[in-house]
Structure formats: structure tokens, C-alpha cells
C-alpha positions, 0 to 999 in steps of 0.5 A: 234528540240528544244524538242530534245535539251531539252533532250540532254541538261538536260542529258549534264548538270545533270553531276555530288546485291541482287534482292529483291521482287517487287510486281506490282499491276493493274492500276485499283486497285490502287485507293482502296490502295491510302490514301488522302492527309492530314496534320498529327498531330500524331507526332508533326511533321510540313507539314507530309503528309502520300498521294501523295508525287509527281506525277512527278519529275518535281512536286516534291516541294523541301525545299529552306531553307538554314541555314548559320549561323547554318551551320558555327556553326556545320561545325568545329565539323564535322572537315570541314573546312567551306571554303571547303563546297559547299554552291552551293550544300549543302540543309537544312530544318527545321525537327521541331522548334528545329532541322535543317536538312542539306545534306552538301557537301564538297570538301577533299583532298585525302591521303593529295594530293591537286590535288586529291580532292574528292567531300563527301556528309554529312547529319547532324541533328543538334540543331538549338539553339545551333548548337549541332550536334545529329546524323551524317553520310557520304554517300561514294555511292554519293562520287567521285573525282572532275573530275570524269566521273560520278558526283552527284548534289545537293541533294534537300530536299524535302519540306515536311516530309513523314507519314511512320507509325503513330509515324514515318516520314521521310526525303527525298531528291533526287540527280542527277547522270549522265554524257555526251559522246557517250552515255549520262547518267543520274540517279535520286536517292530517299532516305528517312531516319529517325531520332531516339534517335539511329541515322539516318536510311536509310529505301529508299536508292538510288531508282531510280525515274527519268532515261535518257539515249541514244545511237547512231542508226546509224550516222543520229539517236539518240535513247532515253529512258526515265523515269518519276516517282511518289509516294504515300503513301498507307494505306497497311502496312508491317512490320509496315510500310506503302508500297509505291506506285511508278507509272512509265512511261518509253518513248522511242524516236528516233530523226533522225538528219537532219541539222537544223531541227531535226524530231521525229520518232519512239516513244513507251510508257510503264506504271508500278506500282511498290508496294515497301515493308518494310522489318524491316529494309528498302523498298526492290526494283531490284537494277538492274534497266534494261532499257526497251526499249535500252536493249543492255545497260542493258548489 
């Protein structure tokens, strides 16, 4: 009962096409594709690591600064005002000795009605010296109305910078979608970026590391699917561009309910490697991203 309250709590309280070429390799060859991880020195960069990024959303070590100070600086530039910011929901992490990362989030009014509020999501990269923002840009696809069904977390930053290639790292986060209901809904999206003199780059945009979802079997039944996911860095590049390397574990659970005491039933595991590519622009992966065992919500 109380491993089936887990599940059911973390899908309640995580609220807030083109198909592209995927290339699926064998467990058993991925070791020969694996770099080991190290600190890289090639780009100046602090704690770039171009190995094992995480072997589990719950492993993922995520950055717990959060700059105040800087963040009141740069707020009236981006024409936000600072009481309207989501400190809450709002992450920072140092790029280098001189340039802070933020994702901001923050609350707007929309067509100027103050009962209709919008929840906005912003990154920044700006000089930690002076507050002199050098790239900005608002993502619309994490954006949405304050009481609306689906709701988006707190974009957490991950502690570390990832090695793309030998002149380039980025920047990844990962934010929570999801909803409660009938039928409970929960996403976990990865975006990495880059920052150049041209401006902020998304080259993994929304991939789905971590999934829950569940439906109802009959009145005593409650069917659950979940996913768990890992990345690596290979030493393979396309495009000039390391591939990455994501490990999947997808489990399917049935708890039947029964007063006080709930009992697990049926439960099925299945394992995937999926090898996403750079294309020249960004790593390409299926955006549909079907469900393998509750296959009537992939409807």
C-alpha cells in the first residue's frame, strides 16, 4: 500500500510532428561506446563532464545556487517586475567565473486582465559583475495559465556542465509536467542549450527522461506504467557532435485496491537504448513517445 501511495502522490503533486530517425543498439555493445567520466579542461569550463550524466532521474545532482541579488539586477531589463518572479520556481548556476545561468519564472497577466495570469518561463545568461544580460529567451512550450490542467515545475539545473564536443558544453535542466484526475499524468522533459557569441541554442529540446502515468482497470484495479531513464555521453560523434546515450526502463504495475491493504499484482518490465544523434542543428528523437504497455493512451 504505501509503494502504491508513493506512485500516486508523486503523479498528484508533480502538476504543474515530425518522427525522427532513433538508432537502438545492443545492451551488450554499449559498453565499447561509453567515455569514462572525467573533468574536462578543454574549454575552461568548471565540472564539464563528457561520461555518465545520470543513471536515473532520481541520481541527477542538480545546481542549488540561486542568486538573489543578480536576480534583482537583471529582472527590470527583462521588463519583469520582481514581485511578479517565482523565486520558488526560479534556478541559477554559475556558467563560469563571470557569467551566471538563470531559468526565471514568473507570473504575467494576459491581454492586461488581472484574472487571467500566465505562468512564463525565461532563461538568462548574464554578467555576474554587473548584471549585463548577453542572451536571453522565453520558452512558450513550458508556458500556461495559472489554473490550467497541465502545470510545469521548477526547472532544476543540473549541477554540471555536459562535454558536446572538444570546444563546446551545455547546459541542461529538466522540468515536471504533469496533472492529477481519472487518469493521473506525469512528464519529465531534458533540454540542453548552448551559449555562443550568436545566442542561446537549443540542441535537446523537451525529451522525455522520466514518464508516469495510470488509468483505471475496473473499479478494484488501477494500471500503472512508468519510466526511468539514464544518459551518457558516447565517444561516437555525428555532425561533430557527440551522440548521446539513453538507457530506458519502462515498468507496468497493477495494484488492486482493497480496503486498507492494497496488493500488487501483475507486473512487467521492459528495457531500451536509444542512441540520439546531432543533426547540425539539434539531437533528433520520436516526439510521439507512445506508452509501451497502456497502449490505448497512446490513442
Amino acid at each position: 500500500m504505501k509503494k502504491y501511495f508513493l506512485i500516486s502522490g508523486l503523479l498528484l503533486l508533480l502538476i504543474s510532428c515530425k518522427k525522427n530517425e532513433n538508432q537502438v543498439i545492443d545492451e551488450k555493445n554499449l559498453s565499447d561506446t561509453i567515455i569514462a567520466e572525467k573533468k574536462s579542461d578543454s574549454t575552461g569550463m568548471k565540472n564539464a563532464i563528457d561520461g555518465v550524466i545520470f543513471t536515473s532521474t532520481d541520481s541527477i545532482k542538480e545546481s542549488k545556487e540561486l542568486d538573489l541579488q543578480l536576480l534583482q539586477k537583471i529582472a527590470p531589463q527583462l521588463k519583469i517586475n520582481y514581485s511578479d518572479i517565482r523565486v520558488d520556481k526560479t534556478s541559477s548556476m554559475s556558467y563560469n567565473d563571470q557569467i551566471v545561468f538563470f531559468v526565471i519564472t514568473y507570473a504575467q497577466a494576459v491581454n492586461n486582465k488581472e484574472k487571467d495570469i500566465s505562468i512564463e518561463r525565461k532563461y538568462v545568461f548574464a554578467r555576474e559583475i554587473n548584471g549585463k544580460i548577453l542572451a536571453e529567451e522565453s520558452d512558450p512550450e513550458l508556458s500556461h495559465l495559472k489554473d490550467e490542467v497541465i502545470q510545469a515545475s521548477k526547472s532544476y539545473i543540473l549541477k554540471n556542465l555536459i562535454q558536446l564536443n572538444d570546444q563546446t558544453t551545455g547546459i541542461a535542466f529538466y522540468t515536471d509536467l504533469g496533472s492529477g484526475g481519472g487518469v493521473q499524468y506525469w512528464r519529465r522533459k531534458f533540454t540542453i542549450i548552448t551559449f555562443t557569441d550568436s545566442g542561446i541554442k537549443k540542441v535537446l529540446n523537451n525529451y522525455t527522461i522520466g514518464r508516469g502515468n495510470s488509468e483505471m482497470k475496473d473499479d478494484n484495479t488501477d494500471k500503472i506504467e512508468t519510466l526511468e531513464a539514464g544518459l551518457q555521453v558516447s565517444k561516437n560523434k555525428t555532425n561533430g557532435f557527440y551522440d548521446l546515450i539513453v538507457s530506458k526502463s519502462f515498468l507496468y504495475e497493477e495494484w488492486n485496491r482493497n480496503g486498507e491493504d492494497d496488493t500488487e499484482g501483475k507486473t512487467k518490465v521492459k528495457k531500451e537504448t536509444e542512441v540520439l544523434k546531432y543533426n547540425g542543428k539539434n539531437y533528433t528523437f520520436d516526439a510521439a513517445d507512445k506508452m509501451r504497455f497502456l497502449s490505448n493512451l497512446n490513442e
